[in-house]
C-alpha positions in Angstrom: 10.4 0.6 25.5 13.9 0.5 24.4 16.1 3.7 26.0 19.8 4.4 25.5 21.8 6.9 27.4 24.8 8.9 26.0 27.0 10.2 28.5 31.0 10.0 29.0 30.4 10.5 32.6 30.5 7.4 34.4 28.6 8.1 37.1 26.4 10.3 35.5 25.5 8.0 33.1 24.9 5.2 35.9 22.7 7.2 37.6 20.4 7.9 34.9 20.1 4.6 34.2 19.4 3.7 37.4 17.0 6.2 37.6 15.2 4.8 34.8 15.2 1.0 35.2 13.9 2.8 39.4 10.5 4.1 37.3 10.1 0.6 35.5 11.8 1.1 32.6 13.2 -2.5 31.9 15.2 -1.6 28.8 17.6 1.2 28.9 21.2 0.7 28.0 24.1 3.4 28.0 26.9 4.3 25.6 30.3 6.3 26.6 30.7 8.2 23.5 29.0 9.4 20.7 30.9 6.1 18.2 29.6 3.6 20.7 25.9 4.7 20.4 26.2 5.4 17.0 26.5 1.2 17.3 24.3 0.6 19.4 21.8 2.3 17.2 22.7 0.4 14.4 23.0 3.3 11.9 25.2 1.4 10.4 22.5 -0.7 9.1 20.0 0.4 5.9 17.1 -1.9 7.4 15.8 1.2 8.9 14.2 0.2 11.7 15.1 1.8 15.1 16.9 0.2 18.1 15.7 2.8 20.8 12.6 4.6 21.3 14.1 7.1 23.0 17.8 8.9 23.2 19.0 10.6 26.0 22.4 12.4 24.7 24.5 14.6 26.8 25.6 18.0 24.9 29.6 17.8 26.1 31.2 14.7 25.0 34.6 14.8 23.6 35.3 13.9 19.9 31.5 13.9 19.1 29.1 15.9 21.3 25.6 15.6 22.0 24.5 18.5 18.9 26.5 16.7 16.1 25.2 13.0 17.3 21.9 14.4 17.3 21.9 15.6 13.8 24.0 12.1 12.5 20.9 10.4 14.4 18.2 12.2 13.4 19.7 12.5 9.4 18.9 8.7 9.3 15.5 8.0 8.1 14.8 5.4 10.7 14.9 7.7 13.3 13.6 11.1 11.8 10.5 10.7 14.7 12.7 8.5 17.5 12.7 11.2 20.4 16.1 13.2 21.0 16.0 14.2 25.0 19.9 16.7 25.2 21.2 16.0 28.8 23.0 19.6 29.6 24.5 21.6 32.7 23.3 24.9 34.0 25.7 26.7 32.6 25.3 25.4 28.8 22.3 26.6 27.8 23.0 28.4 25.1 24.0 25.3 23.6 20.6 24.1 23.8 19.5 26.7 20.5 22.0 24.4 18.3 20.5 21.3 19.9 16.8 22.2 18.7 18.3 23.2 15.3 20.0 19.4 15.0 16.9 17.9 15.9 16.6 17.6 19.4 12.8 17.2 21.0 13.3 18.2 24.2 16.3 19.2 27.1 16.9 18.3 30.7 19.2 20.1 33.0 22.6 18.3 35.2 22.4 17.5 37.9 19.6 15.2 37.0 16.3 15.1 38.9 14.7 11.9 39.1 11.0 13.3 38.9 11.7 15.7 36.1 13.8 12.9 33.9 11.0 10.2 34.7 8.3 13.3 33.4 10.1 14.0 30.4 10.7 10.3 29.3 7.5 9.4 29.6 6.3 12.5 27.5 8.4 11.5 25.0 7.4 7.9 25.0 3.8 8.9 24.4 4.6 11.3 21.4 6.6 8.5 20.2 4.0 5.8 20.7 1.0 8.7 19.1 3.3 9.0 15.9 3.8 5.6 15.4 -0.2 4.9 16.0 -0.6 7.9 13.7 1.4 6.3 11.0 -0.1 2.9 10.9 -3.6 4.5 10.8 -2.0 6.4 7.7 -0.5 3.0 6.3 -3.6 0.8 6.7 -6.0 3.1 5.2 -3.8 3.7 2.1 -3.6 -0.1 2.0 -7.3 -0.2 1.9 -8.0 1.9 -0.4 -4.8 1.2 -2.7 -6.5 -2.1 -2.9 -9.3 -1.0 -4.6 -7.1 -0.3 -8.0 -7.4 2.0 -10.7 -10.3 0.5 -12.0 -12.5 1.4 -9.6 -11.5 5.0 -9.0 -14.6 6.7 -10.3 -16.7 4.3 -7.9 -14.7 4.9 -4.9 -14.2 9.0 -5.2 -16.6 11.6 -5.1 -17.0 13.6 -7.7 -18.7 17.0 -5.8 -16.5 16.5 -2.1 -13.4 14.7 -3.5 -13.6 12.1 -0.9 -14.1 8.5 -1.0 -17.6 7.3 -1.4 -19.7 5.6 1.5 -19.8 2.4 0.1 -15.3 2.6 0.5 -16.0 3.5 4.5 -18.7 0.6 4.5 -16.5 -1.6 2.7 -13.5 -0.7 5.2 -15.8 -0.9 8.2 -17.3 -4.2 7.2 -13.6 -5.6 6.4 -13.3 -6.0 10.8 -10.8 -5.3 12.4 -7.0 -5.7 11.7 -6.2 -7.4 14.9 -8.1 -10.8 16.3 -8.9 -8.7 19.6 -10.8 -5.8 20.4 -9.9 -2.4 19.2 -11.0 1.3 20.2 -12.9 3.0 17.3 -14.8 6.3 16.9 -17.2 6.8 13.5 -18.3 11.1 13.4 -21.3 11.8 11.2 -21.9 15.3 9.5 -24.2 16.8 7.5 -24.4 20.4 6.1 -27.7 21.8 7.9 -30.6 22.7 5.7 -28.9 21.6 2.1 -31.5 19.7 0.7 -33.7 23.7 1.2 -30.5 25.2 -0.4 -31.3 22.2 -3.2 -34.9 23.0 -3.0 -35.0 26.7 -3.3 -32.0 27.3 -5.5 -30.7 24.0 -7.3 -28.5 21.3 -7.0 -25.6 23.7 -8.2 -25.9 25.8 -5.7 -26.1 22.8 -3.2 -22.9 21.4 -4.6 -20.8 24.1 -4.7 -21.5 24.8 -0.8 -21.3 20.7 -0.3 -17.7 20.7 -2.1 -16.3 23.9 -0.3 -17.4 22.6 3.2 -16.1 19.1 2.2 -12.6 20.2 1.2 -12.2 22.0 4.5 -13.2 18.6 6.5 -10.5 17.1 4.3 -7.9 19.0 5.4 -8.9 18.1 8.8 -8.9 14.4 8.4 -5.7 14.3 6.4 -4.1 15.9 9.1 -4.6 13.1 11.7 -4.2 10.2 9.5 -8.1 8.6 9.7 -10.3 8.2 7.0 -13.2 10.3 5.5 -16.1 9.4 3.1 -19.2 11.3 1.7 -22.2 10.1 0.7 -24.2 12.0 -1.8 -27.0 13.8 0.1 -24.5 15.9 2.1 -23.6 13.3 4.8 -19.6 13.2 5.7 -18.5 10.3 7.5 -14.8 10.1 9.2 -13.5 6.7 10.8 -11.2 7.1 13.2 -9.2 3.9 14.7 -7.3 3.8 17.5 -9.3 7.4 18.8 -11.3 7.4 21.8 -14.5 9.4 22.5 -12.6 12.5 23.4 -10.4 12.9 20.6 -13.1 11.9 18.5 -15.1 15.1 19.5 -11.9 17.2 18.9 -11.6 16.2 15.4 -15.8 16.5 15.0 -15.7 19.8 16.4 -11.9 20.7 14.6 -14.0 20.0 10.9 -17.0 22.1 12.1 -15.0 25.2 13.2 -13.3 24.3 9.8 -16.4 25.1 8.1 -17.4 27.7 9.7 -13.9 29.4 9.1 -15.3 29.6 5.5 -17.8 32.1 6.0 -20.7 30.4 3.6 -23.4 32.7 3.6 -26.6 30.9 1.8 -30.1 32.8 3.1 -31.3 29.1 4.0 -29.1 28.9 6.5 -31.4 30.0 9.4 -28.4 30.8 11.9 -27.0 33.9 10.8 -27.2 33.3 7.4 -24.0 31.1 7.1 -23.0 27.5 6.9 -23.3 25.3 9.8 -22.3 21.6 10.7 -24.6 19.4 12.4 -22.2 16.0 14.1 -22.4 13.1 16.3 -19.7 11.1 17.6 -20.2 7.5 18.7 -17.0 5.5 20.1 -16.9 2.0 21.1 -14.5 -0.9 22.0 -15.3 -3.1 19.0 -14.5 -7.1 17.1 -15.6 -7.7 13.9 -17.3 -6.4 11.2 -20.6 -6.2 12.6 -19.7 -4.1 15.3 -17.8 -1.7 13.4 -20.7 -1.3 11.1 -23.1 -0.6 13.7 -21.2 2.6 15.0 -21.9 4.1 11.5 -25.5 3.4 11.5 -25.5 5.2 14.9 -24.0 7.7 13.7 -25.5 8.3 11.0 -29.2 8.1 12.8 -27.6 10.6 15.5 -26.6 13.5 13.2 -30.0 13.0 11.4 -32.0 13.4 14.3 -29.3 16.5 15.6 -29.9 18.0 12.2 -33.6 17.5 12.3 -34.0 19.3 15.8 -32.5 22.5 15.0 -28.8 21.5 14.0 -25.6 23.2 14.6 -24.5 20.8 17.0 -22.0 18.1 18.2 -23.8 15.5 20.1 -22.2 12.0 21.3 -23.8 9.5 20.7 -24.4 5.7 23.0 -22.6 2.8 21.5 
């Protein structure tokens, strides 16, 4: 990880370093001014790609200060999600308001306390790395599917949920994994509880209009994490979720089911209350290859059918 620290202060600016490179940070550099990181950043450049993964600017600095080389920073596309830490005295804060409002993420206070700046360099490193994970999950899947072309449009979405079809998650699944080596990946199965009775008793309109308003709420959910969601046509939902261990996976299962119950459904074949509910299972797995990948949907799959068949309304994990 690549830090750079702005401060005038020569000795201030030596010990943060020092402080840094003390924690195991290998590569962290410092700048005098507000012109010199500007160069060191390369904002110059219109490659767009970032020199440092996180900035550590102090707020007084003659010529430029730390709130107008925050917003010059941040106005530059590559570095719209590069972490802004302000460095500021005691007696400054109200400096700090302006800071937020150019674009800073987070403040630490002069003098500098080794625990606290170690804590707040390594948060920002990990909302940096999540962001960038976040992105590429967003990148790859629109590469996927993007792949598909026009042509087969009205094969890969559904026409009732607005998703992609099953055979576009299958497809995706089967493709293996982007990397030669293993790679952490959760597949969440859910099904609408007691659909095919609301098809039974009161038609397949009825079915899909509950089907397509529960579906666009579980879209909103998967959109906003970057990971990709599929329905197949008797009511099953499918989201694939790289890079997402067991326990975020069962966030994001239980995030769409609280989603659809926020709707409020009422259907009298619902036997809880009356309303919608959301059977789910979650299955995650360290995975290579097709095959494997695969195989955590059919578990899936199998785990929110049985879930559904005992009583539904649940989120169970499932064994890889």
């Amino acid at each position: 990880m690549n830090i750079l620290v702005v401060d005038d202060t020569e000795d201030s600016r030596e010990l943060t370093v020092a402080a840094l490179r003390s924690a195991g940070y290998e590569d962290v550099r410092g700048a005098a001014s507000a012109a010199e990181a500007f160069q060191m950043l390369r904002l110059g450049n219109t490659d767009g790609v970032p020199t440092a993964d996180v900035v550590l600017l102090d707020i007084v600095m003659p010529e430029i200060d730390g709130i107008e080389a925050c917003a010059h920073i941040r106005s530059r596309s590559g570095y719209l999600d590069v972490p802004i830490i302000m460095v500021t005295a005691l007696d400054d804060m109200d400096s700090l308001a302006n800071a937020f409002v150019a674009g800073a993420n987070d403040y630490i206070t002069k003098p500098i306390n080794r625990i606290e700046l170690t804590a707040r360099v390594r948060a920002a490193l990990r909302l940096k790395s999540e962001l960038d994970q976040r992105r590429e999950r967003e990148r790859e899947l629109l590469e996927f599917v993007s792949g598909w072309g026009d042509r087969s449009a009205r094969i890969t979405v559904d026409e009732v949920t607005g998703l992609l079809t099953g055979a576009v998650a299958e497809a995706y699944l089967a493709a293996g994994s982007r990397a030669d080596g293993e790679e952490t990946l959760s597949v969440i199965a859910l099904m609408i509880d007691r659909l095919e009775a609301v098809r039974q008793a009161q038609g397949e309109a009825a079915a899909r209009a509950i089907l397509a308003k529960a579906a666009r709420a579980i879209r909103t959910v998967a959109a906003s994490v970057g990971v990709l969601a599929a329905s197949y046509r008797n009511g099953l939902i499918v989201i694939v979720a790289p890079d997402t261990g067991a326990a975020d996976a069962a966030k994001l299962a239980q995030s769409a089911r609280s989603a659809v119950a926020r709707l409020d459904i009422g259907n009298r074949e619902f036997v809880a209350n009356d309303r919608a509910s959301v059977s789910a299972a979650v299955v995650s797995a360290r995975v290579k290859g097709g095959a494997e990948r695969i195989k955590l949907l059919v578990r899936a799959i199998a785990g929110v059918q049985r879930s559904a068949t005992a009583g539904g309304d649940q989120l169970v994990a499932v064994p890889a």
